[in-house]
C-alpha positions in Angstrom: 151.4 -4.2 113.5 154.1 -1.9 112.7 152.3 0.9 111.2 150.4 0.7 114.9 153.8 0.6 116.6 154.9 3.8 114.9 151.9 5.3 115.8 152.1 5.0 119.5 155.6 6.6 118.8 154.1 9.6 117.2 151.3 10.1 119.8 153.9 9.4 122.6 156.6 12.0 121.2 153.3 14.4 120.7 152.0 14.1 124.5 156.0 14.7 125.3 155.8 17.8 123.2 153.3 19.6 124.5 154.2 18.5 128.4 157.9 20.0 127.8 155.8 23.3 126.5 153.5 23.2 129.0 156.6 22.9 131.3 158.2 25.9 129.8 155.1 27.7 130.2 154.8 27.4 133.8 158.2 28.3 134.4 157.9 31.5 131.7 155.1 32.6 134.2 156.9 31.7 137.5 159.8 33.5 136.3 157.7 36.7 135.4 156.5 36.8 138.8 159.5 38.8 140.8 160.2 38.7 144.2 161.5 42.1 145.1 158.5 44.7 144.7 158.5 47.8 142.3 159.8 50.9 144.5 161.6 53.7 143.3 163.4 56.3 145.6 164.1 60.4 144.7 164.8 63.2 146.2 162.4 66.1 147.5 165.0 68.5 147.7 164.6 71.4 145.0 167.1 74.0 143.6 166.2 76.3 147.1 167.3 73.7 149.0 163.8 73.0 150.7 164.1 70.3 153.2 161.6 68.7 155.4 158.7 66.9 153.4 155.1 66.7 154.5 152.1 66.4 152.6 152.6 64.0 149.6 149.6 63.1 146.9 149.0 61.2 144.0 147.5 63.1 140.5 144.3 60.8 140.5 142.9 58.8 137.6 140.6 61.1 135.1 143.2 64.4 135.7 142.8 65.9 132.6 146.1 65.7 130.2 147.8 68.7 128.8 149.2 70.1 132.2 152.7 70.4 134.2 151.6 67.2 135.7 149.1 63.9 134.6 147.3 61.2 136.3 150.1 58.8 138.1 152.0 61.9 139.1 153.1 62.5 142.5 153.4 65.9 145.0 155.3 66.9 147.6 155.1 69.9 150.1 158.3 71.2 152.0 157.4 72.4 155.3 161.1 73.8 156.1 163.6 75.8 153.8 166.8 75.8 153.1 168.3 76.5 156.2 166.4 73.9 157.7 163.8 76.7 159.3 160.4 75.3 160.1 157.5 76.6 158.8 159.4 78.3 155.7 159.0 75.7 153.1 157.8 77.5 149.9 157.5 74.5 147.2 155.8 71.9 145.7 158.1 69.1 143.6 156.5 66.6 140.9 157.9 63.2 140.4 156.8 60.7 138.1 157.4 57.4 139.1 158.2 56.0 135.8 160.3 58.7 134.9 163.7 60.2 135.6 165.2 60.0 139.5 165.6 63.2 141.4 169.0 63.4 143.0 169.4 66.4 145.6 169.2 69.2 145.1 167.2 68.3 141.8 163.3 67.7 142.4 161.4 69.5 139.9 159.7 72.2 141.6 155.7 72.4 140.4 154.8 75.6 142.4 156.6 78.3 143.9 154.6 79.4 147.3 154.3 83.0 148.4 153.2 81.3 151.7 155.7 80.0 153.8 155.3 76.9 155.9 153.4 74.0 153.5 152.0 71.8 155.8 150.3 68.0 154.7 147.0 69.5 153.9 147.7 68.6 150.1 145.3 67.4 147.5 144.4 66.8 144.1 140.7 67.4 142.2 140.4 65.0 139.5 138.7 68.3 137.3 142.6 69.5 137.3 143.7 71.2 140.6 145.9 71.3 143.5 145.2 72.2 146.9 147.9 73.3 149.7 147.5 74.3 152.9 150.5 76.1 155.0 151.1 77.1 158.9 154.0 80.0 158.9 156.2 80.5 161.4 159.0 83.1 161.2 161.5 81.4 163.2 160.9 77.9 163.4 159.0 78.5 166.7 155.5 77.9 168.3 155.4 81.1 169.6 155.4 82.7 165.7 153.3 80.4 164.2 150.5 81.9 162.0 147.0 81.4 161.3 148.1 80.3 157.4 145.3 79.4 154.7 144.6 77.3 152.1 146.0 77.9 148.4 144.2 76.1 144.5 147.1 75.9 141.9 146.2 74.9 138.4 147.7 71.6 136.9 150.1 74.1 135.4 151.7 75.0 138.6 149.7 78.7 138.7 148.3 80.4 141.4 144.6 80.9 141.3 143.2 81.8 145.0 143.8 81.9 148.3 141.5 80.9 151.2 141.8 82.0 154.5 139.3 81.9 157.7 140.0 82.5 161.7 137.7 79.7 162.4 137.4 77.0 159.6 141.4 77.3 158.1 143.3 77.8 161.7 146.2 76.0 160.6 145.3 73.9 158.1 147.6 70.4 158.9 145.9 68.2 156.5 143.2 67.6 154.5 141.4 65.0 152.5 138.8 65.3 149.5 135.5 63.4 148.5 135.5 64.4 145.5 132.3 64.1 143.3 133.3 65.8 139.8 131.4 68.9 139.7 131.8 69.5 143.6 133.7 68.3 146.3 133.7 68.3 149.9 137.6 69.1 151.4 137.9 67.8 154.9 140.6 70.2 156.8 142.4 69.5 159.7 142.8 72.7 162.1 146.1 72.1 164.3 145.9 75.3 166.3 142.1 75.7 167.5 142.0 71.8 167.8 139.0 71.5 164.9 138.3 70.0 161.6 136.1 71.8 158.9 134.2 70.6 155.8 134.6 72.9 152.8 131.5 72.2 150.3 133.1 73.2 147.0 131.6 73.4 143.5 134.2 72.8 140.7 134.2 74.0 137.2 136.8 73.6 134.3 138.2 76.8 135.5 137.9 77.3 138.9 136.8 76.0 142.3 134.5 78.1 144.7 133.2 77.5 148.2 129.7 77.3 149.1 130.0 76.6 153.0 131.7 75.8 156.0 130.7 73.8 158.8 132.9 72.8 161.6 132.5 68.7 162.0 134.7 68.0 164.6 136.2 69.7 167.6 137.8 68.9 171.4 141.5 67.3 170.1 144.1 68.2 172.1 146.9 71.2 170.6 150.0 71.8 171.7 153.5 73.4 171.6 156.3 71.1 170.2 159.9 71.4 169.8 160.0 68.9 167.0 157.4 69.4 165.1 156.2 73.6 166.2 152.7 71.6 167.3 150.5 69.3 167.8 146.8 68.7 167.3 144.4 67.2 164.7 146.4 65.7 161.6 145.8 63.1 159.3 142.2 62.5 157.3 140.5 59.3 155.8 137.1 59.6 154.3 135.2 56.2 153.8 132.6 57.1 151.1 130.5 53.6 151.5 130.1 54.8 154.9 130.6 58.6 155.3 132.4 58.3 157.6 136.1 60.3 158.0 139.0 59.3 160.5 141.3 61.8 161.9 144.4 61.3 163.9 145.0 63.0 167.0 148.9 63.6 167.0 148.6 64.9 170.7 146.0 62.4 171.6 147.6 59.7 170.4 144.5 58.1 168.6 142.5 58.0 166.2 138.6 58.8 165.9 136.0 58.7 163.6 133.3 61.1 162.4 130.0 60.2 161.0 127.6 61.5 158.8 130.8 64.1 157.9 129.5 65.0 154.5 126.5 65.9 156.0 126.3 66.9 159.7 125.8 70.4 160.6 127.0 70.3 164.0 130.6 69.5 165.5 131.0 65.9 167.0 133.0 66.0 170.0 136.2 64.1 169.0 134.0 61.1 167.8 133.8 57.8 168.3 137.3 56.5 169.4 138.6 53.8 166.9 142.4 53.2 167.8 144.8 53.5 170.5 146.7 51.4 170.5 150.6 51.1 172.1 151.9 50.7 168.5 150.9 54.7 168.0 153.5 57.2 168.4 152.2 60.5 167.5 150.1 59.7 164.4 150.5 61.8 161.7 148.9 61.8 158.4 146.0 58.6 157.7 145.0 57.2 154.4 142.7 54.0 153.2 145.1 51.0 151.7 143.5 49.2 148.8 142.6 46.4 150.8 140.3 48.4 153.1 142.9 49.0 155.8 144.0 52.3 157.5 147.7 53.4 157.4 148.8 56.2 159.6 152.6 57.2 160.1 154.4 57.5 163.2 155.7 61.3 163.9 157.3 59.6 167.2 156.5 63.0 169.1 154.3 60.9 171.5 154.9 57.5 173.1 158.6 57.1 171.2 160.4 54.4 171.2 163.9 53.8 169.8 163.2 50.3 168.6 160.1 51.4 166.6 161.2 54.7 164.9 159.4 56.0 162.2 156.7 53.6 161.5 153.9 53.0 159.6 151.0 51.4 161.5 148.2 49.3 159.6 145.3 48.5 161.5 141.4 48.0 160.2 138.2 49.9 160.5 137.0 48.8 163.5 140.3 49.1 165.6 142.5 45.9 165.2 146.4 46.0 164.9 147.6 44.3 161.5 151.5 45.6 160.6 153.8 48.0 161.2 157.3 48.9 159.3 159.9 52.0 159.8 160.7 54.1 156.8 164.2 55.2 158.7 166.4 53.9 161.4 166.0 57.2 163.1 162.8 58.8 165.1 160.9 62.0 163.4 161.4 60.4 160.1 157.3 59.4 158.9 155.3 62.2 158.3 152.9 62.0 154.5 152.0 59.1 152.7 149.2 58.6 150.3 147.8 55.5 148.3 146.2 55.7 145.2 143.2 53.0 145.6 142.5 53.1 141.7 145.4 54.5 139.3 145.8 51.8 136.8 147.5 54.2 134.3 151.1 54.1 136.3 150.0 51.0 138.4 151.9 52.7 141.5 149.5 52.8 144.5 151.8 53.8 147.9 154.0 57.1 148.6 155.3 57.5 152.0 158.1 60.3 152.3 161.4 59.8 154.5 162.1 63.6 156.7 165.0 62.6 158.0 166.7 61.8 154.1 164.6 64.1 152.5 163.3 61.2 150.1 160.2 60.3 148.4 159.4 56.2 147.9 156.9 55.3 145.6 155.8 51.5 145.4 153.1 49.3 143.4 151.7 47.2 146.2 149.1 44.3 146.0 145.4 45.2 146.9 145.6 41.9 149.7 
């Protein structure tokens, strides 16, 4: 009887054990789970003193290594120099987002532009390029503006070529890339003849060459604008399940959506309209979210409100509002964001500059 007694003791002490670990488990785990995301802030202002951030983009997964920058990296295009001129902005700054903070005016500058004006027509080609587009002016004013073109840097920071075209590069805003390896079609955003062109590429190790151009879309609205020199076509999303890309119309205050782009030889008017919605304000740059989402930022030089500066809009495929946040207290301050939708190397997946402060944020976000 007692050798039975003192084993109930044994088993009972046992089952105790193991719930207090399992107890300590669960709260390890909760514990590692944080509340407050992962962000980190720097500056985009360089040793020049460039000011007024546009285009940013992520160095996408399968980069090759060796390079100024690597996969995880992030860019940014000034659009305005130091004295605050618009369309003078002459570099691009590298941050990496698990390395050393920027304070102003230290953001490492990754290429030195020869063109003025860099615009957010900026990408990355997985085979180890850059691509820039810039719109010049020479005094900050519509009525200087230039045609501009469209540069490929190396992933050393080095000039290779420069592309320019009256029709297919007439101010090339923006720009996004479906990039298949070996080629590539660049999507390109014209803001002063009111167009967007499809540049079929073919990449090697050393170089990237174009094969044709074929105007896709055409009708948006351009315009003069104090804030901004002009208005017009903007920001690109390309769905590849779908091939189908999005453009928003900064001037129209909407955004559209072009099928068959990687394919069509003929220019739809416009397209199909997707969103417009009262929570636009001049939308700027557009990428996909992870979750299947569309984000487009608020340039606030159409429909502005003072209670909803600078804001993000998400909203879905097929035209539905979901969210909307502001990046400053003050208008005029969203221009570029880009998400990285696979980039498990750095695990950071959202970039979203700040004009007004001059500031880059880079976050790790959930896919849902």
């Amino acid at each position: 009887m007692q050798s039975k007694q003192v084993l109930v003791r044994i088993l009972y002490c046992a089952a105790l054990t193991a719930s207090l670990t399992l107890a300590t488990a669960f709260a390890a785990a909760e514990a590692a789970q944080p509340f407050i995301p992962q962000l980190v802030n720097s500056s985009t202002i360089p040793s020049n003193g460039d000011v007024n951030p546009y285009g940013v983009a992520f160095v996408p997964d399968g980069f090759p290594a060796g390079g100024a920058i690597a996969a995880g990296d992030v860019l940014v295009s000034n659009f305005n120099n130091g004295d605050n001129v618009q369309g003078t902005g002459t570099t691009i700054i590298q941050f990496t987002p698990s390395g050393q903070l920027a304070p102003p005016p230290n953001a490492v500058v990754f290429f030195p532009s020869q063109l003025p004006g860099l615009s957010t027509a900026l990408g990355v080609l997985r085979r180890g390029f850059v691509l820039v587009g810039n719109v010049p002016t020479k005094d900050g004013s519509f009525k200087t503006i230039g045609q501009g073109a469209l540069q490929v840097i190396d992933r050393n920071g080095k000039w290779l070529a420069t592309w320019t075209d009256p029709v297919f590069l007439d101010g090339p805003w923006d720009l996004a890339i479906d990039d298949q390896g070996a080629s590539a079609h660049i999507y390109v955003s014209n803001v002063l003849n009111g167009t967007v062109s499809r540049l079929d590429v073919t990449v090697s190790l050393e170089s990237v060459t174009p094969t044709k151009k074929t105007t896709i879309a055409k009708g948006y609205t351009v315009m003069p604008n104090q804030g901004a020199v002009v208005l017009g076509p903007t920001g690109l999303a390309h769905d590849a399940t779908t091939d189908t890309l999005y453009v928003a119309s900064t001037a129209d205050n909407a955004i559209y959506a072009i099928t068959q782009a990687g394919t069509r030889s003929s220019a739809s008017n416009r397209g199909s309209l997707v969103f417009a919605d009262p929570h636009l304000r001049g939308p700027l740059a557009l990428r996909f979210a992870p979750n299947g989402d569309l984000l487009t930022a608020n340039g606030d030089a159409v429909n502005a409100d003072v209670e909803h500066p600078s804001e993000i809009v998400e909203f879905t495929k097929w035209g539905a509002f979901v969210h909307e946040y502001n990046v400053d207290a003050s208008q005029g301050g969203a221009f570029g964001i880009d998400t990285a939708l696979s980039n498990p190397l750095a695990g950071f997946n959202y970039a979203v500059i700040d004009d007004v402060s001059n500031s880059l944020s880079v976050y790790r976000l959930p896919a849902q």
